[in-house]
Backbone as CSV, one residue per row, in Angstrom:
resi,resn,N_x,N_y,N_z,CA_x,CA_y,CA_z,C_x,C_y,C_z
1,UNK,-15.240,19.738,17.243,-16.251,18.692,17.229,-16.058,17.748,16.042
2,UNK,-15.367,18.268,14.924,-15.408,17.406,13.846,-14.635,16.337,14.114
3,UNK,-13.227,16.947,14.874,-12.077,15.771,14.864,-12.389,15.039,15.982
4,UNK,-13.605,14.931,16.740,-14.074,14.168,17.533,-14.951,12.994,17.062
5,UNK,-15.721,13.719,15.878,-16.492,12.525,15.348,-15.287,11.637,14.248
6,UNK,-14.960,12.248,13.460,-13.958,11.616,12.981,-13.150,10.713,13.612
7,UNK,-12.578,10.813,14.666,-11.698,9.657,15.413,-12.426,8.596,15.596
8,UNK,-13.729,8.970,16.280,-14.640,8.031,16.523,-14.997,7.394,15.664
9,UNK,-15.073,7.633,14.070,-15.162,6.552,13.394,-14.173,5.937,12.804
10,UNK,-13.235,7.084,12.713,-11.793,5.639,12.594,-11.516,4.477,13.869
11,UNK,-11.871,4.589,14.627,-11.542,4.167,16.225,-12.826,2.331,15.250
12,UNK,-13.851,2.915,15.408,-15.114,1.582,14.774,-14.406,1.285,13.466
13,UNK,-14.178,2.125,12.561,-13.439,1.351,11.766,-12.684,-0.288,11.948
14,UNK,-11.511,1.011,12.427,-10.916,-0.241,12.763,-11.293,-1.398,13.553
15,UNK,-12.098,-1.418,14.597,-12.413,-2.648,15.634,-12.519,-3.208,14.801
16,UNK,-13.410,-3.141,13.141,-13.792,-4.298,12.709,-12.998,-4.972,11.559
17,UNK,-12.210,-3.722,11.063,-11.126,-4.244,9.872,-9.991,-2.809,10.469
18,UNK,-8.648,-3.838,11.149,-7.749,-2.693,11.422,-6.993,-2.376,10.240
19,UNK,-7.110,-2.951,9.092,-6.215,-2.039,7.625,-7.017,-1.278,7.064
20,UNK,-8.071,-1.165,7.592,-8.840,-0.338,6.670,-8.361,0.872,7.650
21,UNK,-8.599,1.007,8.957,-8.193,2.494,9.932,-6.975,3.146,9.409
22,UNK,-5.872,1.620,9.249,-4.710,2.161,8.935,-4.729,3.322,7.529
23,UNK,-5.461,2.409,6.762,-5.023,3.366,5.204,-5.694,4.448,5.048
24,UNK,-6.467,4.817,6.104,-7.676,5.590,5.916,-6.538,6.996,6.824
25,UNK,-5.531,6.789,7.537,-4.535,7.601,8.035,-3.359,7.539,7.705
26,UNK,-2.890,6.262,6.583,-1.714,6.939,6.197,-1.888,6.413,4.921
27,UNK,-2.380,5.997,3.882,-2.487,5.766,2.877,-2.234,4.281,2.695
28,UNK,-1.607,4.190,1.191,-1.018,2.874,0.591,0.665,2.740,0.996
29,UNK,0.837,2.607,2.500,1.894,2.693,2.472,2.380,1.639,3.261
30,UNK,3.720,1.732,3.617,4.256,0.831,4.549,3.633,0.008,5.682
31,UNK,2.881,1.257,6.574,2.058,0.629,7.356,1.262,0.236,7.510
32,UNK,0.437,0.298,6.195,-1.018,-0.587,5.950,-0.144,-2.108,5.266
33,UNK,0.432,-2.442,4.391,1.280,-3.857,4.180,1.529,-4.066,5.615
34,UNK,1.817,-3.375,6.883,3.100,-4.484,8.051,1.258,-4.741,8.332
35,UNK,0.299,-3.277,8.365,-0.568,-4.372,9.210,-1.680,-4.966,8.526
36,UNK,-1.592,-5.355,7.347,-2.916,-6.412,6.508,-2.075,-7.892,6.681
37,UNK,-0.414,-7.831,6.884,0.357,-9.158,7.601,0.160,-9.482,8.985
38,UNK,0.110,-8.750,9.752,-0.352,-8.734,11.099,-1.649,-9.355,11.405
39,UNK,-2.354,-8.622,10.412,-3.932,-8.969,10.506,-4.191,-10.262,10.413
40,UNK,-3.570,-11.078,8.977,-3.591,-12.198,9.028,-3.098,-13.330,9.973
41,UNK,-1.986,-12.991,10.402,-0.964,-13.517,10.965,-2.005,-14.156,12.479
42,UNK,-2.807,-12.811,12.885,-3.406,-12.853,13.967,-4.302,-11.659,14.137
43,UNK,-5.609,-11.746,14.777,-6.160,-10.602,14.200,-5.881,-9.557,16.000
44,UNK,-5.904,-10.286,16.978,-5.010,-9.245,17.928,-3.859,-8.338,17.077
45,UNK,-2.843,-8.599,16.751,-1.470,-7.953,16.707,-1.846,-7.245,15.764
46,UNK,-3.104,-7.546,14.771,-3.606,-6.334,14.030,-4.083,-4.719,14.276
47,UNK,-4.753,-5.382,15.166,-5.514,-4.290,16.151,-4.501,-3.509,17.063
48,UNK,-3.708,-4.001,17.641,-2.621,-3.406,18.825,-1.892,-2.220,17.586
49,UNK,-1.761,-2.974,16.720,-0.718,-2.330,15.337,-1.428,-0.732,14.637
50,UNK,-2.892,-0.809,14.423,-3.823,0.106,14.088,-3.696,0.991,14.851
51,UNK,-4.188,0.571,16.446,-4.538,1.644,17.819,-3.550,2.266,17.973
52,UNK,-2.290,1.730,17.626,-1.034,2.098,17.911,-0.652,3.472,17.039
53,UNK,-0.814,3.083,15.489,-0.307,4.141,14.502,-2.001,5.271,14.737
54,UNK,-2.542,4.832,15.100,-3.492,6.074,15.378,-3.630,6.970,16.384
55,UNK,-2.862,6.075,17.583,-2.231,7.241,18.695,-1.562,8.095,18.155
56,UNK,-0.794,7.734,17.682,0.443,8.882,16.903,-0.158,9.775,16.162
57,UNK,-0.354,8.997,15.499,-1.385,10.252,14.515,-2.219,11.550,14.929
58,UNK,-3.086,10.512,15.849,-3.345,12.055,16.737,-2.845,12.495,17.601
59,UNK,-1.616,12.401,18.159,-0.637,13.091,19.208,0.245,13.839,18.445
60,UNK,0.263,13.446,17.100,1.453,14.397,16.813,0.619,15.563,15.994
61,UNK,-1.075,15.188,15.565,-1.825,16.216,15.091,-2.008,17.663,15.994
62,UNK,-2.345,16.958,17.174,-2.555,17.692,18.350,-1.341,18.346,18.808
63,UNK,-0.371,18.084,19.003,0.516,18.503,19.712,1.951,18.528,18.439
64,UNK,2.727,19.624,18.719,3.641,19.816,17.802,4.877,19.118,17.688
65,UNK,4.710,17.569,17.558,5.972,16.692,18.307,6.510,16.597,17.026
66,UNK,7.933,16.628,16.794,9.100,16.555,15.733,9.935,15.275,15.791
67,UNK,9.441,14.985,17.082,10.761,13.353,17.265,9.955,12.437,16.808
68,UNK,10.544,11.519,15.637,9.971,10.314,14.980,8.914,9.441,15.943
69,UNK,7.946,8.958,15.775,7.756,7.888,16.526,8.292,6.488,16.251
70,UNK,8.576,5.469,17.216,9.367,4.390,16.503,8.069,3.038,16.291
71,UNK,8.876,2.610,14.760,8.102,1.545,14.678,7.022,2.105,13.404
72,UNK,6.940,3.770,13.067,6.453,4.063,12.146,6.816,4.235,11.075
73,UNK,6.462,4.080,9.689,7.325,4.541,8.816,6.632,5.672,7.656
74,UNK,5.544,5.500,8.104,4.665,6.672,7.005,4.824,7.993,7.192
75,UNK,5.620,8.645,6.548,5.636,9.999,6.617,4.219,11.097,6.788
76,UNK,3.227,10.744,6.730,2.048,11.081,6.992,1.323,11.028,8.534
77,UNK,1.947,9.656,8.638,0.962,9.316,10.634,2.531,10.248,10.929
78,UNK,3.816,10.497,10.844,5.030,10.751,11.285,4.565,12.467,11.143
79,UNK,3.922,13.175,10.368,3.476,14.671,10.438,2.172,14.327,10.844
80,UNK,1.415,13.642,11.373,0.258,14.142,11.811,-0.655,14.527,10.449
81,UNK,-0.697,14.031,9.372,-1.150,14.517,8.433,-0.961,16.184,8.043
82,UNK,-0.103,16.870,8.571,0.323,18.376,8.491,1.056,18.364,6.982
83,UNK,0.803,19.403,5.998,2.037,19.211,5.478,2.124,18.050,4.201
84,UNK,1.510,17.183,3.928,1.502,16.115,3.920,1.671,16.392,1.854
85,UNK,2.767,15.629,0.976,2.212,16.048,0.034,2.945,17.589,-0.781
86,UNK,3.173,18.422,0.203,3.834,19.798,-0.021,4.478,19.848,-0.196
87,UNK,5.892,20.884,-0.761,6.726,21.123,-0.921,7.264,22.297,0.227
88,UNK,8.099,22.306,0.983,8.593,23.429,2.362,9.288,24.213,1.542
């Protein structure tokens, strides 16, 4: 139930500011810069860019996927937040 409410407010998050969803799932990283440029650029390709790295995020939370997603570069949305930070 938690990671239900949680999505749900990253999901509103973002509708209304998609860099904020972003950093709020992968930090200060790569993919919050491509999408606060995006954002500006146009605030569609912002949003497509957010929904996008937050699918992943939770597909690869949920499910144990190892193959990169493309187009990502945060090692964080790329583990699903698993791991994240650690040493193996």
């Amino acid at each position: 139930m938690a990671g239900t409410a949680s999505m749900l407010c990253l999901i509103l998050t973002t509708l209304f500011i998609p860099p904020l969803g972003v950093f709020l799932i992968s930090g200060c990283s790569v993919d919050f810069f491509i999408n606060i440029l995006l954002t500006i650029l146009g605030y569609l390709p912002g949003h497509i860019h957010a929904y996008y790295l937050e699918y992943v995020y939770y597909q690869k939370r949920k499910a144990m996927i190892t193959e990169p997603a493309p187009g990502v570069y945060s090692d964080r949305i790329q583990r699903g937040g698993r791991n994240y930070g650690s040493i193996p």
